[in-house]
GUBABA-317914 format. One record per residue: residue in one letter; residue number from 1; x, y, z of N, C-alpha, C, O, CB in turn. Coordinates in nm, 2 decimals. Glycine has a CB too. Example, Ala and Ser with C-alpha at 12.3 -4.5 7.8 and 13.67 -1.06 7.14 Angstrom:
BEGIN
+------+-----+--------+--------+--------+--------+--------+--------+--------+--------+--------+--------+--------+--------+--------+--------+--------+
! rest !  nr !    n.X !    n.Y !    n.Z !   ca.X !   ca.Y !   ca.Z !    c.X !    c.Y !    c.Z !    o.X !    o.Y !    o.Z !   cb.X !   cb.Y !   cb.Z !
+------+-----+--------+--------+--------+--------+--------+--------+--------+--------+--------+--------+--------+--------+--------+--------+--------+
!    A !   1 !   1.32 !  -0.57 !   0.78 !   1.23 !  -0.45 !   0.78 !   1.32 !  -0.33 !   0.78 !   1.42 !  -0.33 !   0.85 !   1.13 !  -0.45 !   0.90 !
!    S !   2 !   1.28 !  -0.22 !   0.71 !   1.37 !  -0.11 !   0.71 !   1.29 !   0.00 !   0.79 !   1.34 !   0.11 !   0.80 !   1.41 !  -0.06 !   0.57 !
+------+-----+--------+--------+--------+--------+--------+--------+--------+--------+--------+--------+--------+--------+--------+--------+--------+
//
This chain:
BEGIN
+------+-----+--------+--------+--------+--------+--------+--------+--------+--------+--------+--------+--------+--------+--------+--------+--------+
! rest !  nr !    n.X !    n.Y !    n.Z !   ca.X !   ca.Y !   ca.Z !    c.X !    c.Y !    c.Z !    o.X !    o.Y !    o.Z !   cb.X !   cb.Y !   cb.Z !
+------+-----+--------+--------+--------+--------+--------+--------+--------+--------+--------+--------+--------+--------+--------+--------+--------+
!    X !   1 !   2.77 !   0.47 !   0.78 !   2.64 !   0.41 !   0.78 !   2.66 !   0.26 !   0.81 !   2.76 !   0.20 !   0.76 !   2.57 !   0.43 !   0.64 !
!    X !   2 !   2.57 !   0.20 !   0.90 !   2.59 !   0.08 !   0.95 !   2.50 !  -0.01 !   0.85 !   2.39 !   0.04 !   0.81 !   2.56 !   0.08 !   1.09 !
!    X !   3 !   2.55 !  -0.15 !   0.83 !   2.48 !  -0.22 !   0.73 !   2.35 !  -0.31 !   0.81 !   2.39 !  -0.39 !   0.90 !   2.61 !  -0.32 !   0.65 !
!    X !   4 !   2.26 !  -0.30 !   0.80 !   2.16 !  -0.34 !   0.87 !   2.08 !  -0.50 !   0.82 !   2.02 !  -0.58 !   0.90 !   2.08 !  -0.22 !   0.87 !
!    X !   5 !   2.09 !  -0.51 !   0.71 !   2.07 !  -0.66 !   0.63 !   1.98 !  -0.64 !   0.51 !   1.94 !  -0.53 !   0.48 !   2.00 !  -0.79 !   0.74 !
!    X !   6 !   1.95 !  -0.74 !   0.45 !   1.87 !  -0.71 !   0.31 !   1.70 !  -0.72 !   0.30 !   1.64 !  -0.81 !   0.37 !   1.94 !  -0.82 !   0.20 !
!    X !   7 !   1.64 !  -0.67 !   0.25 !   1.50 !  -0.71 !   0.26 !   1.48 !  -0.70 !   0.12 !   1.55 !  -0.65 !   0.03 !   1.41 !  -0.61 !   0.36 !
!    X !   8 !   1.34 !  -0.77 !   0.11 !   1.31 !  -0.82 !  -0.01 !   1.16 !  -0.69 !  -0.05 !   1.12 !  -0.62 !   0.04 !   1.27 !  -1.01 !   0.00 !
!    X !   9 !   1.11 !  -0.68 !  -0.18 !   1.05 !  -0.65 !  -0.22 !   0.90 !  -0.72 !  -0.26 !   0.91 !  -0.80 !  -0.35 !   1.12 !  -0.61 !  -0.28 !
!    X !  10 !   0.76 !  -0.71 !  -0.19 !   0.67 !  -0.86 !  -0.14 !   0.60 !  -0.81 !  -0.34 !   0.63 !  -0.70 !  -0.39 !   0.49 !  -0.84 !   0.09 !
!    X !  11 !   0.55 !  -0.89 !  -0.39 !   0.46 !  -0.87 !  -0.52 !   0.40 !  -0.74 !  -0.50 !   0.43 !  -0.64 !  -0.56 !   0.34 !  -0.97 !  -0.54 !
!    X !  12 !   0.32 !  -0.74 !  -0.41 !   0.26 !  -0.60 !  -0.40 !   0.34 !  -0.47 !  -0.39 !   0.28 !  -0.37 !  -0.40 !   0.17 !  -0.60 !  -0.29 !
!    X !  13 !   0.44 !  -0.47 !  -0.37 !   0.52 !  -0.36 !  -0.35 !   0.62 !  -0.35 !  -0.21 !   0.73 !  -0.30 !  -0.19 !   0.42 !  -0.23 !  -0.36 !
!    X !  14 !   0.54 !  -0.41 !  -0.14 !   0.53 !  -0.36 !   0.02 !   0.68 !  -0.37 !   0.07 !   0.72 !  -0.46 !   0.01 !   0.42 !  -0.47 !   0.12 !
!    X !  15 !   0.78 !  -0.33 !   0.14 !   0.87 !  -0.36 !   0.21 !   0.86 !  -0.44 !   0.37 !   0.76 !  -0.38 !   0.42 !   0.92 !  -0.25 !   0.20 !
!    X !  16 !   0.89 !  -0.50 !   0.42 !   0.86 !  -0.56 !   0.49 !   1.03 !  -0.56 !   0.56 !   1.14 !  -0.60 !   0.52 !   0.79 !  -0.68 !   0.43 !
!    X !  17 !   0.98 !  -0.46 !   0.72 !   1.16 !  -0.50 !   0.80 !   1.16 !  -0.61 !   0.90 !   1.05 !  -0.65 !   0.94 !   1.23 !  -0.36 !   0.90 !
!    X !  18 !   1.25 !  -0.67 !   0.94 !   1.27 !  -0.77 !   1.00 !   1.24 !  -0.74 !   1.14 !   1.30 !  -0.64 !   1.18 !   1.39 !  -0.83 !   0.97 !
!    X !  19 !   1.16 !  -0.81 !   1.23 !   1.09 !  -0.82 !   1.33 !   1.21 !  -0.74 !   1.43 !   1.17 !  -0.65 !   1.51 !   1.05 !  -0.99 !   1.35 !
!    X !  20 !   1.37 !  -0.80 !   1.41 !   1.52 !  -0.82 !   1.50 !   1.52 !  -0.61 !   1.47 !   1.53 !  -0.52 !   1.56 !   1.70 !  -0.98 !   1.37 !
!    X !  21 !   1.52 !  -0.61 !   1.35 !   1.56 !  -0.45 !   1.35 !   1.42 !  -0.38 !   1.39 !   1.44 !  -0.27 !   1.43 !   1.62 !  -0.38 !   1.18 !
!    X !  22 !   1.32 !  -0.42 !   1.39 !   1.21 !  -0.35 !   1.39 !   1.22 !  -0.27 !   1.55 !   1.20 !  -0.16 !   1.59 !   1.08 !  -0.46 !   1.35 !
!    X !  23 !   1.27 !  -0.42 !   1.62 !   1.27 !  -0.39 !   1.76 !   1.38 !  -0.27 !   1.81 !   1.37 !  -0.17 !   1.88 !   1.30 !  -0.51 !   1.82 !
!    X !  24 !   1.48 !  -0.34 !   1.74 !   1.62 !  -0.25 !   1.76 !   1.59 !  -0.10 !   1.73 !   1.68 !  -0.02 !   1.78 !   1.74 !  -0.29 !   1.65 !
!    X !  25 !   1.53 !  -0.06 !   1.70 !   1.48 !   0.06 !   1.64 !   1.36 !   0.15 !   1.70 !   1.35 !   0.27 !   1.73 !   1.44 !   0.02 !   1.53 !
!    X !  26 !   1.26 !   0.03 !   1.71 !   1.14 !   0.07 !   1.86 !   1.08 !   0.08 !   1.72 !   1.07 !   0.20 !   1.73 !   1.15 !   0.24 !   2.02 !
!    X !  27 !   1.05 !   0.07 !   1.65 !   0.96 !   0.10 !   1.48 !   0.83 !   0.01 !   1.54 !   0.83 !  -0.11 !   1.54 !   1.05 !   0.01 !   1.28 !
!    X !  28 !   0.74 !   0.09 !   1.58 !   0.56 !   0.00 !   1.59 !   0.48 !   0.02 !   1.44 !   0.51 !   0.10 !   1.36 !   0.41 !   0.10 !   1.74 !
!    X !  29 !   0.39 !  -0.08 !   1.45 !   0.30 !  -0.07 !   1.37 !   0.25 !   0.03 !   1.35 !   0.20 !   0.09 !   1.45 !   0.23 !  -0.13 !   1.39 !
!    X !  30 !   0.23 !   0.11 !   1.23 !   0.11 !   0.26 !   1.20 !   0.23 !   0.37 !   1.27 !   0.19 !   0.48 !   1.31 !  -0.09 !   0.25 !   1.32 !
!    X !  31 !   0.39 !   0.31 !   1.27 !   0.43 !   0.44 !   1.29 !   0.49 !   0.49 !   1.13 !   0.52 !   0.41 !   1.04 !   0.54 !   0.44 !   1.42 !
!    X !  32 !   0.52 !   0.64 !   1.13 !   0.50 !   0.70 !   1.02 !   0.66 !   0.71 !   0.99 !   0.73 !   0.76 !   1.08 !   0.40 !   0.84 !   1.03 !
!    X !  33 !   0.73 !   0.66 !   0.87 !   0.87 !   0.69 !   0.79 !   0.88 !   0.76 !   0.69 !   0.81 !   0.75 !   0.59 !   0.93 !   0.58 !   0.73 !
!    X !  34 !   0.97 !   0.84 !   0.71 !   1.03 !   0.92 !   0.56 !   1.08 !   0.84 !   0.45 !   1.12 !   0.73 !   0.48 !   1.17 !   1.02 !   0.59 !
!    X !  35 !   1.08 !   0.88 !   0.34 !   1.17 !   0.83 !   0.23 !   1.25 !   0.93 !   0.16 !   1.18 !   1.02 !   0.11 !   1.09 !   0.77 !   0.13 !
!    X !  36 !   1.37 !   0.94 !   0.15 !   1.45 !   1.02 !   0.07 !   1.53 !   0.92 !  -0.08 !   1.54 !   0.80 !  -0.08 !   1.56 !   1.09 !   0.18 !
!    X !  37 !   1.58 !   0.99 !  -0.16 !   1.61 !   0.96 !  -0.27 !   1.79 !   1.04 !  -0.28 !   1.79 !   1.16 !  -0.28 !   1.47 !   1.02 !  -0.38 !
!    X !  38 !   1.88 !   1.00 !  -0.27 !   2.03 !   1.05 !  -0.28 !   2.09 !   1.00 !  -0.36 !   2.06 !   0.89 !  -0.37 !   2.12 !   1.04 !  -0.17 !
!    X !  39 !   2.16 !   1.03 !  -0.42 !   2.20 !   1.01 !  -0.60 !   2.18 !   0.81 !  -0.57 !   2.26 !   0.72 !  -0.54 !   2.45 !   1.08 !  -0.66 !
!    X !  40 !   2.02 !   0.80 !  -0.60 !   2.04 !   0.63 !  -0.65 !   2.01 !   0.58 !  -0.50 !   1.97 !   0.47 !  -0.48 !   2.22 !   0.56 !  -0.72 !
!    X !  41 !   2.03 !   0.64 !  -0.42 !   2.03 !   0.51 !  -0.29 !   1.89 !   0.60 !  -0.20 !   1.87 !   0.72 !  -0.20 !   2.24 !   0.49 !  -0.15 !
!    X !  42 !   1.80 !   0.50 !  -0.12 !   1.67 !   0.53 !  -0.04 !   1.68 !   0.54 !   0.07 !   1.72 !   0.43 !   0.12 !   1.56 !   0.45 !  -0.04 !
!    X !  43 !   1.68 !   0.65 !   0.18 !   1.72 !   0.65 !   0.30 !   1.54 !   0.72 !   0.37 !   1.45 !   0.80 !   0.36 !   1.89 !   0.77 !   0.32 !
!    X !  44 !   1.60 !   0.58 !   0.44 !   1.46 !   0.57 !   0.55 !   1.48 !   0.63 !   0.70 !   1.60 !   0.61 !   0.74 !   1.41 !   0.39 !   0.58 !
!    X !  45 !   1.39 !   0.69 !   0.76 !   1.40 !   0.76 !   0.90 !   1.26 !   0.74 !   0.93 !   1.16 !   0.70 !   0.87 !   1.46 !   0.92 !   0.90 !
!    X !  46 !   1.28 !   0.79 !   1.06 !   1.15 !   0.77 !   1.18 !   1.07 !   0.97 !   1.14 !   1.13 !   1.07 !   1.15 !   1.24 !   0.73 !   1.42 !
!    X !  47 !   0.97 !   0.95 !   1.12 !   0.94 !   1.07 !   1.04 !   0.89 !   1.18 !   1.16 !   0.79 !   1.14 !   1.23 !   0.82 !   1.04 !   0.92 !
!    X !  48 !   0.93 !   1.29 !   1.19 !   0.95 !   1.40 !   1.29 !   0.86 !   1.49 !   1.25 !   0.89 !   1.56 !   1.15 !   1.10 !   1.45 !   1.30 !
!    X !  49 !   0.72 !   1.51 !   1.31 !   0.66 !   1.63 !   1.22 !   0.73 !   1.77 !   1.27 !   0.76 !   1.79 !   1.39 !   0.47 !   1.65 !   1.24 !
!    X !  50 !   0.77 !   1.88 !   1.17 !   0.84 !   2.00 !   1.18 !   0.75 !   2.09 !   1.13 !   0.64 !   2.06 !   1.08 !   0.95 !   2.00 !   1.12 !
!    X !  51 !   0.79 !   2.22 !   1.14 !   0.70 !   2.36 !   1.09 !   0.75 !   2.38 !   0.99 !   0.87 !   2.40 !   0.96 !   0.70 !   2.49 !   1.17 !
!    X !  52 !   0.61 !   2.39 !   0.89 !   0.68 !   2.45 !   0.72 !   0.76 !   2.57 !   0.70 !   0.81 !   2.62 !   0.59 !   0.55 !   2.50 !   0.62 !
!    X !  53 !   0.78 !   2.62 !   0.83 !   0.82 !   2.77 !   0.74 !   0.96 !   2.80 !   0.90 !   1.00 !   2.91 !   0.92 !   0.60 !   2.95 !   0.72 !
!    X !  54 !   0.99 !   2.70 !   0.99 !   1.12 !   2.75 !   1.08 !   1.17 !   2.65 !   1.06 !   1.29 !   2.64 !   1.03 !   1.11 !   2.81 !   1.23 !
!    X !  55 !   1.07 !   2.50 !   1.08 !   1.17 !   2.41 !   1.09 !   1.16 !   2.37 !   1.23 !   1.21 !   2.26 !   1.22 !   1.31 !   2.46 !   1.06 !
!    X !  56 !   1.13 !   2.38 !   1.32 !   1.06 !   2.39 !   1.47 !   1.01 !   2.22 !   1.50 !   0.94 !   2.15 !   1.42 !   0.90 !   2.52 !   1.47 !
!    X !  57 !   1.06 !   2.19 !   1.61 !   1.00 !   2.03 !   1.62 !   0.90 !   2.01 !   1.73 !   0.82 !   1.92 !   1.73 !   1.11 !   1.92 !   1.64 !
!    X !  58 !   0.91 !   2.08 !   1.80 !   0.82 !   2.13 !   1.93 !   0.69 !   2.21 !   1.93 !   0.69 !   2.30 !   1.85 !   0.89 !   2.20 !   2.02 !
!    X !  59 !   0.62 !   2.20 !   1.99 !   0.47 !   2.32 !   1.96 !   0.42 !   2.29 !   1.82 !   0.40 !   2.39 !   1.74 !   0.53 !   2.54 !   1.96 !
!    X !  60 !   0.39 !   2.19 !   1.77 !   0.36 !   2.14 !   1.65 !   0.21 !   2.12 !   1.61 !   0.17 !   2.01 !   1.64 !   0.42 !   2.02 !   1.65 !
!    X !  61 !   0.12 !   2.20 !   1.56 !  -0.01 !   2.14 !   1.51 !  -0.02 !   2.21 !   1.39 !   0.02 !   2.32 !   1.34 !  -0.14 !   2.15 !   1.59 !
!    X !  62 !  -0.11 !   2.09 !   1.36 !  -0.14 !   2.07 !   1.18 !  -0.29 !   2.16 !   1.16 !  -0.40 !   2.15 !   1.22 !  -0.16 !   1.86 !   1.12 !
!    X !  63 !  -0.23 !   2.24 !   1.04 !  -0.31 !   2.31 !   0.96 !  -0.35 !   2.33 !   0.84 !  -0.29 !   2.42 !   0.77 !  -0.30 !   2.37 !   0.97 !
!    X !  64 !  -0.44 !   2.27 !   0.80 !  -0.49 !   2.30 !   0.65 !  -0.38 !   2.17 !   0.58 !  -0.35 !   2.17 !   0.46 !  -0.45 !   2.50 !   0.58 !
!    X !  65 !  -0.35 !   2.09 !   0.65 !  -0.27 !   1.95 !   0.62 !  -0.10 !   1.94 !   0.65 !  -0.03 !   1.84 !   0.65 !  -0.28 !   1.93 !   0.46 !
!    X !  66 !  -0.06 !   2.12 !   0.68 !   0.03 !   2.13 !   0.68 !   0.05 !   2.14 !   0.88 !  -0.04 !   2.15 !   0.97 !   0.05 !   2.24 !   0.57 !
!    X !  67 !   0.19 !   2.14 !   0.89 !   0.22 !   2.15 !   1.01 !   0.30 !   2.27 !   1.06 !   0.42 !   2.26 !   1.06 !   0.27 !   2.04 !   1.05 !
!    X !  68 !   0.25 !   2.39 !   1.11 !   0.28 !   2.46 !   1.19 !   0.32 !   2.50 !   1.35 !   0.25 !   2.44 !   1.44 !   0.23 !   2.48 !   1.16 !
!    X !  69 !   0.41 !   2.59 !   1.37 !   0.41 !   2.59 !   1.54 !   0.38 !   2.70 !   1.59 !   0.39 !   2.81 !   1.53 !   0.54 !   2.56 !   1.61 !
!    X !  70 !   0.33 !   2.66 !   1.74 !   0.26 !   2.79 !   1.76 !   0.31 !   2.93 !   1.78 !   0.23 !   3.03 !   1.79 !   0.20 !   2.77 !   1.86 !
!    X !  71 !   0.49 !   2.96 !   1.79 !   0.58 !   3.04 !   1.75 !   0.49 !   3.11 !   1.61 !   0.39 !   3.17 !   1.63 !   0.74 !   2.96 !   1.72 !
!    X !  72 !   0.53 !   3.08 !   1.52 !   0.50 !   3.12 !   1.40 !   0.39 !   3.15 !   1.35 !   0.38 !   3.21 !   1.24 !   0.52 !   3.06 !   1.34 !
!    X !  73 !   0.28 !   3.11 !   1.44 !   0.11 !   3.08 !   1.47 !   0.08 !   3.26 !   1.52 !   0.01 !   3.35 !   1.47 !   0.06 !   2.92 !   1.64 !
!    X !  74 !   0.17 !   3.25 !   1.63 !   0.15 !   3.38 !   1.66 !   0.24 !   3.49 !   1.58 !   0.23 !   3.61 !   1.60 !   0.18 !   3.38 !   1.81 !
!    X !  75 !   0.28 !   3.47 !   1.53 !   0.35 !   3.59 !   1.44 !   0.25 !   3.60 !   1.32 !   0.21 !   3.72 !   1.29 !   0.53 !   3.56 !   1.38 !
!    X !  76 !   0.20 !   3.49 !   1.24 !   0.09 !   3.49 !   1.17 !   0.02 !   3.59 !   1.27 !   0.05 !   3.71 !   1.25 !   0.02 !   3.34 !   1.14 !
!    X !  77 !  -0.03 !   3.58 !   1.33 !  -0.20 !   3.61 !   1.36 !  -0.15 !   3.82 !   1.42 !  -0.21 !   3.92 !   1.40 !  -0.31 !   3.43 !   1.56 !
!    X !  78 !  -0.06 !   3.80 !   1.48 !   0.03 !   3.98 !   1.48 !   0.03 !   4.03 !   1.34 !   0.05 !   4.15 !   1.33 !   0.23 !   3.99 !   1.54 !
!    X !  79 !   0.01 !   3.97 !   1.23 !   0.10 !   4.05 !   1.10 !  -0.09 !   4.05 !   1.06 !  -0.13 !   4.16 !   1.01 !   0.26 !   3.92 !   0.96 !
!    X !  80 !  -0.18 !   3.95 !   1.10 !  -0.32 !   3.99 !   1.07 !  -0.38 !   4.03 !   1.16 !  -0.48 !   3.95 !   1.17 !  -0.38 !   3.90 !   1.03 !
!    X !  81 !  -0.39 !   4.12 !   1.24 !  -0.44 !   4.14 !   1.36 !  -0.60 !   4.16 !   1.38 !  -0.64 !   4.18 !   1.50 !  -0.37 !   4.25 !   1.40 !
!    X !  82 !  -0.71 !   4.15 !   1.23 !  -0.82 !   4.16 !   1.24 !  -0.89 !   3.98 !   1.27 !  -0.85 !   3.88 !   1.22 !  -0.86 !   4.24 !   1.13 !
!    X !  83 !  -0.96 !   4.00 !   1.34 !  -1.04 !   3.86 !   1.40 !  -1.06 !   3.79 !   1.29 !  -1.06 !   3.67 !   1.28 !  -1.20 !   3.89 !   1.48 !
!    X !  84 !  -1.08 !   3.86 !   1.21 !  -1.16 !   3.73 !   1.10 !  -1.03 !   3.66 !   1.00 !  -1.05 !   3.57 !   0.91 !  -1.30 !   3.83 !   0.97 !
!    X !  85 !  -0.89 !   3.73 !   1.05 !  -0.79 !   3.66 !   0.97 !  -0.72 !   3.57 !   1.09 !  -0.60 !   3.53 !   1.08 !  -0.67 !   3.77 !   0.89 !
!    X !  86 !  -0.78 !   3.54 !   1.18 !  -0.67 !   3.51 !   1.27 !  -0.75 !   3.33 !   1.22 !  -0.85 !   3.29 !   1.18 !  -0.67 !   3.60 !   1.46 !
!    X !  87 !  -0.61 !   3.27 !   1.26 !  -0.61 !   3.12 !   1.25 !  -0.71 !   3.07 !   1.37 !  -0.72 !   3.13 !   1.48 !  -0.44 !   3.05 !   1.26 !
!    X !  88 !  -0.77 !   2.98 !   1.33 !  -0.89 !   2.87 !   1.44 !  -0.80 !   2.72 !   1.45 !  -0.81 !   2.63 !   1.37 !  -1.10 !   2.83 !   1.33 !
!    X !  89 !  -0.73 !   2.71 !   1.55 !  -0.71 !   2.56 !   1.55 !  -0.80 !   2.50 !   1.63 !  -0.80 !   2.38 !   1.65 !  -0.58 !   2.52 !   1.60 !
+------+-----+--------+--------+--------+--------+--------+--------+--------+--------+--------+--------+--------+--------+--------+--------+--------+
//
């Protein structure tokens, strides 16, 4: 892991990254980050929407809040094969 520099914590909570990494990184405004928790230390990433149930990063839309792909979309809607169970995206 590469040491990237220190940032402060603003009153309100907020983290704030430095303009130099922000770039280095391509990180825009309103884009979306993970947070993880590893014994004590916070590991931040560029957040990848995946499918709840393969893991799939491609063919991606969200359902019912959750994100599904359309692989799995169609095996849903085979295992329900009547019209009125089938998914509406």
């Amino acid at each position: 892991m590469k040491f990237a520099g220190i940032i402060h914590l603003e009153q309100n909570g907020r983290i704030v990254f430095p303009t130099g990494l922000r770039q280095s990184l391509n990180i825009l405004p309103g884009d979306s980050l993970e947070l993880f928790i590893d014994s004590g230390c916070i590991h931040i990433r560029r957040y990848t929407p995946t499918c709840i149930l393969c893991g799939e990063i491609n063919d991606i839309t969200p359902y019912k809040g959750r994100n599904i792909c359309f692989e799995c979309l169609a095996e849903i809607q085979n295992i329900w094969p009547m019209q009125e169970h089938k998914i509406a995206l």
